[in-house]
C-alpha positions, 0 to 999 in steps of 0.5 A: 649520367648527370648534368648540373651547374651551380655557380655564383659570380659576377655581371660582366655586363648588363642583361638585354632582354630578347624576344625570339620570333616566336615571342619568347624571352631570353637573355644571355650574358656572361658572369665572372667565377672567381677561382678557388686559388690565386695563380704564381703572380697572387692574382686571383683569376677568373673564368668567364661564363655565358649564361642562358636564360629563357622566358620568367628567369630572362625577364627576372634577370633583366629586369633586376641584375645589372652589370657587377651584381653577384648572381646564382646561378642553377642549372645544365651545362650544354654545347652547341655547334655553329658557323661563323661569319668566315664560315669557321666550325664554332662550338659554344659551351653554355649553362642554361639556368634552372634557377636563378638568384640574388646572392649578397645584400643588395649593397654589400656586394658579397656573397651570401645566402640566397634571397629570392630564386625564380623556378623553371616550373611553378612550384606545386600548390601548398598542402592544405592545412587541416589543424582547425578540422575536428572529427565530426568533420569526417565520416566512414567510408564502408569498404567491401575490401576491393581496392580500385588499384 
């Protein structure tokens, strides 16, 4: 099984930054996706997607998208099941984003490769570099051929 959404659109509105009661920071919004096609009147349409983000990617999202910005979007599309107002059966279809990032030149407003992604988790340490070491650096370990593992 596998659930992965990878989407790149455009702000149907602004982003506004919530706090849930526990402190956390999410933010929804929708994004308009162009379809690949133009429909029988040469129009191309578009769906329009709501988007979830929680904690660095909602204060990422609110802080530097805005309303008709292009956005990328990484990540699992999941549905919930709620009641209206009237008491109506509801279902939601949303991506919760993984990652999220510009797309585009800051003015151009096309699409384009991305500039800057926020991960979900931080990413792992950078190996360390050992191009100055020299081999008086390093000893012999004796061994009596047991391995720990």
């Amino acid at each position: 099984m596998f659930n992965k959404a990878i989407l790149i659109g455009r702000l149907t509105a602004d982003p506004e930054l919530k706090q849930t009661t526990s402190g956390i920071y999410l933010v929804n919004f929708q994004i308009a996706v162009d379809r690949r096609f133009k429909g029988q009147d040469g129009e191309r349409k578009a769906d329009f997607i709501t988007i979830v983000c929680w904690r660095q990617q909602a204060e990422f999202v609110s802080k530097y998208f805005h309303k008709g910005d292009a956005i990328g979007i990484e990540g699992t599309i999941q549905t919930r099941n709620y009641e209206d107002r009237q008491g109506n059966k509801r279902t939601a279809v949303e991506v919760v984003a993984d990652n999220v990032f510009f797309v585009g030149g800051k003015s151009s407003g096309s699409a384009g490769p991305a500039m800057q992604a926020v991960p979900a988790t931080p990413a792992p340490a950078a190996p360390v570099a050992y191009s100055s070491g020299a081999a008086s650096d390093f000893e012999e370990v004796e061994t009596d051929n047991d391995l720990p593992f």
